[in-house]
C-alpha positions as CSV (number, residue, x, y, z in Angstrom):
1,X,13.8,31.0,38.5
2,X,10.8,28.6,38.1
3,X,10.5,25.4,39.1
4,X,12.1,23.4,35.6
5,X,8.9,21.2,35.9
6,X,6.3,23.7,35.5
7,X,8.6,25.4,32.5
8,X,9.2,21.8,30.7
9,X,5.6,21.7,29.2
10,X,5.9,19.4,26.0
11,X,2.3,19.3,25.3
12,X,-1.7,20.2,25.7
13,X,-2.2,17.2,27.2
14,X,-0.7,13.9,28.5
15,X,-2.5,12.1,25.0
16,X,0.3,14.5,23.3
17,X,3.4,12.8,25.1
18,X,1.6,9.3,24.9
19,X,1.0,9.5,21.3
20,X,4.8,10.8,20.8
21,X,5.6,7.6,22.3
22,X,3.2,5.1,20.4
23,X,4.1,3.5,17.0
24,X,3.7,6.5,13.6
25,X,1.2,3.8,12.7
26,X,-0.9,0.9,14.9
27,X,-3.8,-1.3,13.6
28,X,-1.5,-2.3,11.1
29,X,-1.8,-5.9,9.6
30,X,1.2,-8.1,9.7
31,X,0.9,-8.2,6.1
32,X,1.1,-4.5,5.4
33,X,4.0,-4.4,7.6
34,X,5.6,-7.1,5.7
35,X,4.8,-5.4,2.6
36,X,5.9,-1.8,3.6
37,X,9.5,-3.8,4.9
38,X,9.6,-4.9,1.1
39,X,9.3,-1.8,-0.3
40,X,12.5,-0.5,1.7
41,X,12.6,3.0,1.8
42,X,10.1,3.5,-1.3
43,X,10.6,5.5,-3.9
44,X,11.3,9.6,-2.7
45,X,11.8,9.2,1.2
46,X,13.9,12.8,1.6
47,X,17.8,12.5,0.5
48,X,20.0,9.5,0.0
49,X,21.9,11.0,3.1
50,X,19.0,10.9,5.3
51,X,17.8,7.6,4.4
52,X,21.5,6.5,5.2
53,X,21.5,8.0,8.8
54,X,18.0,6.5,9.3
55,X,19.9,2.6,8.0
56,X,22.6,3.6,10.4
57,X,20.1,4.5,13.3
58,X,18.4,1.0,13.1
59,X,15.4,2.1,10.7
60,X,15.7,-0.4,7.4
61,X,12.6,0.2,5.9
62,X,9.2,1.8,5.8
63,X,7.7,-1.1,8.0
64,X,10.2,-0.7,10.8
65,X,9.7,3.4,10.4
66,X,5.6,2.8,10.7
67,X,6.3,1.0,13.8
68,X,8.1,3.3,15.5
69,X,7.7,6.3,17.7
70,X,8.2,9.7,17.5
71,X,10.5,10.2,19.8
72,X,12.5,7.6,18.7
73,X,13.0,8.7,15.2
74,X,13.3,12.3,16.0
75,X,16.1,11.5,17.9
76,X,18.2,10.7,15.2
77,X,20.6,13.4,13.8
78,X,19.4,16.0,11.5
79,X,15.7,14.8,12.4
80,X,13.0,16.4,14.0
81,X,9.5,17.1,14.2
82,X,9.0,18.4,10.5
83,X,10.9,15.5,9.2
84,X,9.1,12.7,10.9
85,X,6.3,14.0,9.9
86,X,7.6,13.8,6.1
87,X,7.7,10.0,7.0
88,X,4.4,10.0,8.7
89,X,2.5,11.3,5.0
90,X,5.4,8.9,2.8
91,X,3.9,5.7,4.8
92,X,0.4,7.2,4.5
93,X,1.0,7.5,0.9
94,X,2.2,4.3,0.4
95,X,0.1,2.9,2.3
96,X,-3.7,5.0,0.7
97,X,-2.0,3.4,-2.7
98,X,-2.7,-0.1,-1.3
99,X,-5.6,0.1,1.4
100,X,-9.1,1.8,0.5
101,X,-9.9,4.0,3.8
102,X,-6.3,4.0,5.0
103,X,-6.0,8.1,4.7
104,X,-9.3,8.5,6.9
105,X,-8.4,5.2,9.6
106,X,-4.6,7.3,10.1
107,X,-5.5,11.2,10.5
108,X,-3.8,12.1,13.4
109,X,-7.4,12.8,15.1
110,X,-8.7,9.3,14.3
111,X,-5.4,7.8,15.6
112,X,-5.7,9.7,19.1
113,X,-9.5,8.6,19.2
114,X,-8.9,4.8,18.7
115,X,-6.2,5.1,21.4
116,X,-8.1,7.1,24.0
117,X,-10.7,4.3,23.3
118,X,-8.3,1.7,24.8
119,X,-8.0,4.1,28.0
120,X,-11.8,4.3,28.2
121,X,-13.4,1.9,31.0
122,X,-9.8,1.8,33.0
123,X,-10.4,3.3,36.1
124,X,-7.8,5.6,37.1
125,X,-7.1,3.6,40.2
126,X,-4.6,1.2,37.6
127,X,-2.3,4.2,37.5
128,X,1.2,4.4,39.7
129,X,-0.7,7.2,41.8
130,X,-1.6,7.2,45.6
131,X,-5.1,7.1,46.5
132,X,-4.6,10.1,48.3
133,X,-3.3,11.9,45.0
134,X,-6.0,10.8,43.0
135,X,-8.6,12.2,45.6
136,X,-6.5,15.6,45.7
137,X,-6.9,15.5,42.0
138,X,-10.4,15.0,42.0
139,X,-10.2,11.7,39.8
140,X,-11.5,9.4,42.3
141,X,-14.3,8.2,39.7
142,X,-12.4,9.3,36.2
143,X,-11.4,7.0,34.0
144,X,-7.9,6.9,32.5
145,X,-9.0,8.5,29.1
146,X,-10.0,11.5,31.6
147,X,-6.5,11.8,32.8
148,X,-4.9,11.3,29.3
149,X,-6.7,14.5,28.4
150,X,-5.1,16.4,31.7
151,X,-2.3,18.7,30.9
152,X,1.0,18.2,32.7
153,X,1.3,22.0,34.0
154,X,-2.6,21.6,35.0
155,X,-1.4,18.6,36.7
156,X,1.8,19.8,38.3
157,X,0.0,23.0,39.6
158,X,-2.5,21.2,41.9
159,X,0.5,20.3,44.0
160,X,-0.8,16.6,44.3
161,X,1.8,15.2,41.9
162,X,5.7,15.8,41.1
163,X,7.1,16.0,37.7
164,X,8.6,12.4,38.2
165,X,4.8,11.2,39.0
166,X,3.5,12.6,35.8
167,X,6.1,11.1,33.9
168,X,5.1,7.5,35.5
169,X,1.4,7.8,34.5
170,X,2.6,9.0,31.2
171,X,4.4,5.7,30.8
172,X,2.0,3.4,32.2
173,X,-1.2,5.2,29.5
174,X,1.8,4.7,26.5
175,X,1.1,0.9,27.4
176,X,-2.3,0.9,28.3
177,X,-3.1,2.8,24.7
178,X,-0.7,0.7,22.7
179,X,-2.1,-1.8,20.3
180,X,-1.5,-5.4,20.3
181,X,2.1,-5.9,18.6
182,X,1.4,-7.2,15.3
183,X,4.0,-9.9,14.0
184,X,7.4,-8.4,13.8
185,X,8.3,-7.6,10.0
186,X,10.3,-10.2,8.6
187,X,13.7,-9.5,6.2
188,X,13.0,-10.2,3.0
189,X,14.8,-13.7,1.3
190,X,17.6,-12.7,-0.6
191,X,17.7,-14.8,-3.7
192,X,20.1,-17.5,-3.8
193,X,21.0,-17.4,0.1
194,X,22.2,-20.2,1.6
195,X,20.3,-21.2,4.7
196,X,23.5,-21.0,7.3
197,X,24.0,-17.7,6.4
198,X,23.6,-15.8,9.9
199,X,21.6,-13.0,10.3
200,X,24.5,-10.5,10.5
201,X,25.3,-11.2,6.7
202,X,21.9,-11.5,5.7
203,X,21.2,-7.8,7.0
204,X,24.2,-6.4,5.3
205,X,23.0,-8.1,2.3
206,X,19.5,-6.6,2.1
207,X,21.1,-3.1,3.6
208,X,23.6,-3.2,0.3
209,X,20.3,-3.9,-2.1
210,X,18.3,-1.5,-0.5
211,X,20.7,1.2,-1.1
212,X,21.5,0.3,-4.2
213,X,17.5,0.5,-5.1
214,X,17.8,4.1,-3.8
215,X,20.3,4.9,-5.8
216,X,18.6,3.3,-9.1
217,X,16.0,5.2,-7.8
218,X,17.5,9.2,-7.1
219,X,19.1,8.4,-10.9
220,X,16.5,7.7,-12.6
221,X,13.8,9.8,-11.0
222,X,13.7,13.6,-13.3
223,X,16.2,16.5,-11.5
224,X,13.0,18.9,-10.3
225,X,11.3,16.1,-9.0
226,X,14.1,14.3,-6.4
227,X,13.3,15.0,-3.1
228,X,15.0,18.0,-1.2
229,X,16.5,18.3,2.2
């Protein structure tokens, strides 16, 4: 049987797994983030029973979803690589509505550009590799953007680097593309709260609005038109 590390191939290139692993969205302002939290889980996001498993999954709103990975959302139940990218166009929607440009800055192609931009001018000596693996990879004078756009079994097959090692520089380009964090999104002030009110309560609170704006929302909106599993 084959080695599982030349068979486990998840992408054309390590850029593939990094971007898996970055934020849907980055170069976001704190203010869209803020304003995307607001809008909870908009108007349409797939079925009330989705949006539930993605509150029960730690995903609140559309600004926490923009932030997040990939990966991270596909993991949830019943979610997968068609369904995140459902969310990816919602957001981009949403967010094209708001920000003139905002549907050219986030094509997927744009996105990977910007981020292989942050990799450019690292030397590939800042990865967790040996000098003696680089040199076997003949990367002693690449740059980190020219590993990023390696693939993993082109990689695996020079015999220089182990699954595991692959796996390490895929981690440390995630960081080294990432964005600076913006300003976390902040929960939106329930009317009436009382200051003391701890933020256990407060997040129920906003978790019971927000669902009951979906379900204002699902009723309201015509049969043919609610969104389908």
């Amino acid at each position: 049987m084959p080695d599982r590390s030349l068979r486990a191939v998840w992408s054309d290139s390590l850029m593939a797994e990094v971007g898996a692993r970055l934020p849907l969205f980055d170069d976001l302002s704190p203010d869209t983030i803020r304003r995307l939290s607001a809008e909870g889980f908009g108007r349409g996001l797939l079925t009330a029973s989705l949006r539930a498993r993605l509150r029960k999954a730690g995903f609140p709103d559309l600004g926490h979803l923009a932030q997040s990975s990939p990966v991270a959302i596909a993991a949830i139940r019943k979610f997968g690589p068609i369904r995140v990218e459902r969310v990816r166009h919602f957001i981009l929607d949403v967010l094209a509505r708001w920000l003139p440009g905002a549907r050219e800055m986030h094509t997927p192609e744009a996105t990977r550009e910007r981020r292989l931009g942050r990799l450019r001018g690292l030397p590939a000596g800042c990865l967790p590799l040996a000098a003696g693996q680089i040199a076997a990879l003949r990367l002693a004078d690449a740059s980190c953007t020219d590993i990023a756009t390696c693939s993993r079994l082109g990689l695996l097959r020079t015999g220089a680097v182990t699954s595991g090692d692959v796996d390490h520089v895929v981690a440390t380009l995630t960081h080294l593309a990432r964005a600076s964090d913006p300003v976390p999104p902040r929960p939106l002030e329930e009317a009436g709260a009382a200051p003391s009110c701890d933020a256990a309560s407060a997040a129920a609170r906003r978790a019971a609005l927000l669902a009951e704006q979906d379900r204002e929302w699902d009723e309201a909106a015509p049969i043919a038109r609610r969104p389908q599993t």
